[in-house]
N, C-alpha and C positions, 0 to 999 in steps of 0.2 A: 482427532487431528493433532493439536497442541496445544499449546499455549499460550498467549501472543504476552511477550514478556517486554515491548517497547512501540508504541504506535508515531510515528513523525511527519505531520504536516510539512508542505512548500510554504512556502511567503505566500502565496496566494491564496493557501488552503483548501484551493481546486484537489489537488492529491495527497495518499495518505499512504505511509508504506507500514506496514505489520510487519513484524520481528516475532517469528513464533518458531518456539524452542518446542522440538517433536516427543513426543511421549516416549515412547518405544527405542531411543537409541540416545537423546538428548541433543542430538543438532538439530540446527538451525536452518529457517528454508524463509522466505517472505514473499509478501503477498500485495501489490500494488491497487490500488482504487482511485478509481476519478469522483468528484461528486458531480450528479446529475439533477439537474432542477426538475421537476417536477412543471406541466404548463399548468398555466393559472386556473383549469376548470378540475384539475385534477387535482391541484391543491388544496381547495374549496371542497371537494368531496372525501377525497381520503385527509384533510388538514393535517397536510405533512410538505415540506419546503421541497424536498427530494429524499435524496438515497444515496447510500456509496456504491456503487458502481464498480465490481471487477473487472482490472483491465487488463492485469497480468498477472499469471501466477508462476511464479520463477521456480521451476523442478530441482533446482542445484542446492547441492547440501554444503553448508559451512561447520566449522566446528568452534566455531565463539561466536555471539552474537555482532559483535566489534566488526568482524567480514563478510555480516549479511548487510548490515548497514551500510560498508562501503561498497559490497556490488550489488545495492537497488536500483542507485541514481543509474549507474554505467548502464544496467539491462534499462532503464528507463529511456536511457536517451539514444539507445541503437535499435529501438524498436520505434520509437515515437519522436514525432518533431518536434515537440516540447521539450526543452530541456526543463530536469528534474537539479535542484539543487543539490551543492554535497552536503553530507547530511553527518559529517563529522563534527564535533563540534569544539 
C-alpha cells in the first residue's frame, strides 16, 4: 500500500488520520480511524482496551503530504457529524 509518513490525533484522541505516501507513484492519499473500546468482558479476555477502527478511507490523491492533511479534517466533517479539528499546525 505505502507508507504512513505522519499519524495526527484530535484533542480527544477519539480519531486518528494517516498520511501515507504511496509506493508506486509517491502521492499521497489518508486514511481516517475512530477508536473503539472494547466491552468489559472482552477486555478481560483478549486484555486489550480496543482497536482503531476504519472509518474512512479517502480514494483522492494529493501530491504533498501538506494537502492531505488539509483535506482529512474537510472529508471528515461532510461525511460525519463530529467535527474533525484542522490539523495545520
Amino acid at each position: 500500500m505505502g507508507e504512513v509518513v505522519r499519524v495526527i490525533y484530535s484533542p480527544s484522541e477519539i480519531y486518528k488520520v494517516e498520511i501515507i505516501k504511496r509506493k508506486r507513484d509517491g502521492l499521497f492519499t489518508f486514511l481516517i480511524h475512530k477508536w473503539i473500546e472494547h466491552d468489559p468482558d472482552i477486555k478481560e479476555i483478549i486484555n486489550e482496551e480496543g482497536f482503531w477502527g476504519p472509518l474512512f478511507n479517502q480514494k483522492s490523491l494529493t501530491d504533498t503530504a501538506e494537502r492531505a492533511i488539509q483535506t482529512a479534517p474537510e472529508t471528515r466533517n461532510s461525511h460525519h457529524s463530529v467535527s474533525f479539528p484542522r490539523l495545520i499546525e
